[in-house]
Every structure is written in C-alpha cells, then in structure tokens.
N, C-alpha and C positions, 0 to 999 in steps of 0.2 A: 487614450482616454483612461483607459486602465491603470497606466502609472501615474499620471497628474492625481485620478482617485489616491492610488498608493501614498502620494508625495503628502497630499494634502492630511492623512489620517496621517502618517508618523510625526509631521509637523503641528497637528492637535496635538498630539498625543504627547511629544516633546516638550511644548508650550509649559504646562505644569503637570509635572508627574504626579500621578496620584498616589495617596496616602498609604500607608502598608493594612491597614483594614480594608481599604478599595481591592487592591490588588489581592487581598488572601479572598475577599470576595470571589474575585474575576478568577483567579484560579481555580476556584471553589468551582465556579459555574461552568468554564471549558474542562474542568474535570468529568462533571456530569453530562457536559455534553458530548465528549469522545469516549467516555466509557461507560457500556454498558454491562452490570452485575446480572450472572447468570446461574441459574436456580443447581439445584441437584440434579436433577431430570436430563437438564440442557448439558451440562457436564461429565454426566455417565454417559451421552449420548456421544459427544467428543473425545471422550475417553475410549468405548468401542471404533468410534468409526479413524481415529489415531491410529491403535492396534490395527485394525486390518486395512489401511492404508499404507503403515510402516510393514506390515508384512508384504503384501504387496509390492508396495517399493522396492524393499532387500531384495526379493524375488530377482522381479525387473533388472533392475540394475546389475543382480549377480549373472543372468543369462546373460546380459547387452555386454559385462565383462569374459563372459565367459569364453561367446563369441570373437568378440575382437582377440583373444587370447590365443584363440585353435584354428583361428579361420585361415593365417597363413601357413600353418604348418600340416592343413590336410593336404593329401596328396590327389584325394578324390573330389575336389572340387576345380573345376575347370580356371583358367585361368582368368577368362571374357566373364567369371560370374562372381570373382571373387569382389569386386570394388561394391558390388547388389547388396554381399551380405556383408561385408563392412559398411556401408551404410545404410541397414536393415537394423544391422549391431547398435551403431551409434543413435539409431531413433530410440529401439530398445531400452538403451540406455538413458538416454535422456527423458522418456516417459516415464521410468523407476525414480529415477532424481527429483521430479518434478513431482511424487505421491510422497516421497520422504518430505519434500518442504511443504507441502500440505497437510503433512501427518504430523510435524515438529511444531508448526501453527495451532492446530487443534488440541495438541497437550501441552501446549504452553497456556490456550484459557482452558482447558482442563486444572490444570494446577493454580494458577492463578485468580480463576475465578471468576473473572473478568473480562472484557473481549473492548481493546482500545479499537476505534475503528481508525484510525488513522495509520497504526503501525500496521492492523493488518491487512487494511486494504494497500497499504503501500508496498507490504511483500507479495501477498497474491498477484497485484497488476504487473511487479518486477516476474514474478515465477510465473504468470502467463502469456507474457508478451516475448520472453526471455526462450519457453518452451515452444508458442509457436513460431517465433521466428526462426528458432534454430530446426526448428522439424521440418515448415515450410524451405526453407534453405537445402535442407535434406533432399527432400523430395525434389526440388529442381535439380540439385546434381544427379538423382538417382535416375532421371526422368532420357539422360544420355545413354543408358548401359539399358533401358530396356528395348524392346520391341516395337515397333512403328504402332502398331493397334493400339497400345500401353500408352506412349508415350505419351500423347495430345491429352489424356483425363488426370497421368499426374502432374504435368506441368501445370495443368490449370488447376489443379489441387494445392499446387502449391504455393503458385499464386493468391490463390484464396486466404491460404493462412499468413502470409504475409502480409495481405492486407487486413486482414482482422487484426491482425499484431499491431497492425500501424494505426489503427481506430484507438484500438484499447488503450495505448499508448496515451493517445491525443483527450480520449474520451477521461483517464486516470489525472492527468495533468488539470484536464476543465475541475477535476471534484475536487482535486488539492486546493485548485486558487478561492474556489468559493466557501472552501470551508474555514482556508487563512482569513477571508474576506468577511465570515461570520464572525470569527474570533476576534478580528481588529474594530466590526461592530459593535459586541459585546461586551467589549473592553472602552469603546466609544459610548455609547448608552449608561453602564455604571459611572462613567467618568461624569456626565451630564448630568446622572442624575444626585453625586456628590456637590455638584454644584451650584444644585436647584436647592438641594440641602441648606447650604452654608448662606444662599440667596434667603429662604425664609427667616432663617435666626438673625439675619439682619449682621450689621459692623460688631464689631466688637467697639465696648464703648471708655472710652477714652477719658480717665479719669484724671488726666493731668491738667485737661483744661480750666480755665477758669470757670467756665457754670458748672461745673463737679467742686471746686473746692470751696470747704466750709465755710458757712458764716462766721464772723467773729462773736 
C-alpha cells in the first residue's frame, strides 16, 4: 500500500514539474519544518552540557583504552578473569564513544545555531541503537565467564538491550518514512495549489484568432 502511495506521488509530481518559485517555496517550507532556530539560552546550555559530556567521553574512552592496553600484560590478574575485564574494557569504551558523539552533536547546534531534526535524529538513533546493541552483545558474551548466581540477570540484561536496539531501530525507520511522507505532501499541496492558481487567472488568451483581430 505504501509503495503504490509512493508510486503514485512521484508520478504526480513527475506529470508537471513545478515552477522554480514553487520549488524555492517548498524548500523554503521543509527548511522550516526540519530546522529549528535556537535562542542564546538553549545554546550556552549545549555548549556546557558539549564540554562535560566531551570530558566525560575522553575520560571513558581513555580508561576503556587504558584497560584493553594493561590488562594482558598484568601478571596479577588470573587467567579465567582476564576475558571479564576485556569485556568490561570494551563496554568502557564504547560508553565514552558514544558521550563524544553526543557531545560533537550538541556543538555542532551550539555553533550553528540551529538544530535540523532529521540529521540529528538520524545520528542519535545510529549512536543509540549502535551503543546498545554492541553493549547488549557485550553482556551476553560476558554473561559465559561469570558465575552461575550472575549469570541468568546478565544474560537477560542483555537481551533487554538488544531488544530495545531492535525497537529503536524499527521505531527511527517509522519517523523517517512519515516525515519523507510529510515532505512529498508538502510539495504535493504547493504543487495544487499553483494550479488552483493558474485555474483562476483563466487561459491565457489567444490573440491570433480571428475574434481578436482588428476591424478594418
């Protein structure tokens, strides 16, 4: 159903292209409607919570390196406990990762001013679906090397975040289609109403005929 909808708006929309005042229109209006201009307030505010998100991250990310870097070379760490804090390391690490691209998002509309929802809802659902899958994935390996009491809370932990993953996933994909789906209306509606336009002002009138040309 969804693609016959699809077929049937490109092939409106192909029928007669509209005018380049139509279209600086319609760009005009999906500009205003994916981005929203944000004050001073909202932008100092992105600018702190950037900062200690990026510090944060660095942090992160340098332990979860730090780790993976010393963990085969201690000598005091058992041999049955090393693969625990290798993948301890590797969550570590990927939780740091994951406040840097949230911290790189917030000063990009820190600096810009502006907040597109489309770019950034499409990095956020990539950097959350991306994080919990790979943490969820974590935790069921990790979920082997621990202890029988342990085991059964993180494997179903784990599971948990994989299926949020796969929601989020599915749940990001629904807001994309509907917002192409707004956009193709939008562009449908101005198209209409160019033509409801050109409808009132009537033909254009035809002065080669004979009841146009002059008397003698």
């Amino acid at each position: 159903m969804n693609d016959s909808k699809k077929q049937f708006v490109e092939q409106l929309l192909a029928a007669d292209r509209p005018s380049p005042d139509l279209r600086r229109h319609y760009e005009k209006e999906v500009h205003a409607m994916l981005e929203k201009s944000i004050g001073p307030r909202q932008r100092g505010l992105c600018l702190v919570a950037a900062v200690l998100l990026g510090l944060l991250g660095v942090y992160w990310s340098l332990t979860g390196l730090g780790v993976l870097a010393t963990a085969g070379g201690r000598k005091d760490t058992p041999l049955e406990l090393l693969p625990v804090f290798l993948i301890l390391a590797l969550c570590i690490l990927a939780t740091g990762l994951a406040l840097l691209v949230v911290a790189g998002m917030l000063l990009r509309a820190y600096w810009k001013g502006v907040f597109n929802q489309r770019n950034y809802r499409g990095w956020a659902a990539g950097a959350g679906v991306t994080y919990a899958g790979l943490l969820g994935s974590l935790f069921l390996l990790l979920c082997r090397y621990l202890p029988e009491m342990l085991r059964d809370s993180v494997q179903v932990f784990g599971l948990v975040l994989l299926l949020y993953a796969a929601v989020a996933w599915v749940r990001h994909r629904i807001a994309q289609a509907e917002m192409r789906t707004a956009e193709k209306l939008l562009e449908i509606e101005l198209r209409l109403a160019e033509i409801g336009e050109d409808t009132k002002a009537g033909p254009p009138t035809d002065t080669s005929s004979p009841q146009h040309q002059p008397s003698a």
